[in-house]
C-alpha positions in Angstrom: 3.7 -48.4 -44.0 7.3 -48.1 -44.0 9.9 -50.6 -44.0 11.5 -52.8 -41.6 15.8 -52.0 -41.5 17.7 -54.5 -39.2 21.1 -53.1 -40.0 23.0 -50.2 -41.6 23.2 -51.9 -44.7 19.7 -52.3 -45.5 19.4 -48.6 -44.1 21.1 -46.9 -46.7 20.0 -49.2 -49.4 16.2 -48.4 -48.5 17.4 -44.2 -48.5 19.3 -44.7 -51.7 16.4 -45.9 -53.0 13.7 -43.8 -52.1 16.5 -40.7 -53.1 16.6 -42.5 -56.7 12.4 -42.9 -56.8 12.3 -39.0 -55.9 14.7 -38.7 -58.8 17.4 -36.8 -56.6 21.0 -37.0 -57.7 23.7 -37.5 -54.9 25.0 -33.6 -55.2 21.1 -32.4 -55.1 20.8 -33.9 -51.9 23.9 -33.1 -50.5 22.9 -29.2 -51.5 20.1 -29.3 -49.8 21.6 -30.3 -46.3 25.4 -28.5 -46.5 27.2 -31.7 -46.6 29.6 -33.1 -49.4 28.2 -34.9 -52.3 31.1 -37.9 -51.7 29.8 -38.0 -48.3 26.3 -38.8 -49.6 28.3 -41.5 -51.8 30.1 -42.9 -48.7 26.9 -43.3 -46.6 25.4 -45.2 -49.5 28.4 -47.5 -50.1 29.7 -48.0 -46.2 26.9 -46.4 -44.0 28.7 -48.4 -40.8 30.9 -45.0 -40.7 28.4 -42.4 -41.0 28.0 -40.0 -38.4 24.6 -40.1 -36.4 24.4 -36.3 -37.7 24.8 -36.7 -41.3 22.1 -40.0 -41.2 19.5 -37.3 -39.7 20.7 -34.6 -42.5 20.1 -37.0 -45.1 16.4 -38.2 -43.7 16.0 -34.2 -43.8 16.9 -34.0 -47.5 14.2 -36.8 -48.3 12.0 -35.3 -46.1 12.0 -38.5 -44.2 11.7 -39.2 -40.4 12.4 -42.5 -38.3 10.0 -44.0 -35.6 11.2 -46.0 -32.8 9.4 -48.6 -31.2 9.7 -52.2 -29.4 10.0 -54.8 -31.5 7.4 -57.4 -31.8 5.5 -55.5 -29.5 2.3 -56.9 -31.5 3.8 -60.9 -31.3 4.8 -63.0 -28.9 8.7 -63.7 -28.2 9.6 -66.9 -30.2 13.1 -67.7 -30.9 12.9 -67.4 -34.3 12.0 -63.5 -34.1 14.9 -62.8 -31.7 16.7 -59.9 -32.6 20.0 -61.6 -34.4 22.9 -59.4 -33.8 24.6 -58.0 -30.6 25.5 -54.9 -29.9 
């Protein structure tokens, strides 16, 4: 089972992570894709600036993939599980 991400933050957090458990450095991963070690660096850091391109380069690199579904599509709609931010 994968993990929930509700913003960009916790996005590249969770990918930083699961780069580190995999034991890749920053530059290994960045070889791997054709894209610039810093630029591995700045997704980690700042990820609100990444380009959709290099997010999907770096899931290829960890050999990762997303799903998209609706949310709480197995709960009902409360309040309280309201999606928080606005687009």
């Amino acid at each position: 089972m994968g993990t929930k991400i509700t913003d960009a933050k916790q996005l590249s957090v969770e990918l930083r992570n699961i780069r580190r458990s995999k034991k890749l450095s920053q530059t290994q991963i960045s070889k791997n894709v054709g894209i610039r070690q810093d630029t591995v660096s700045k997704f980690e850091q700042s990820p609100e600036s990444t380009k959709l391109e290099t997010f999907f380069k770096l899931l290829s690199a960890l050999e990762l993939e997303i799903e998209v579904k609706p949310r709480n599509a197995n709960s009902s709609h409360t309040a309280d599980s309201a999606w928080s931010e606005e687009w």
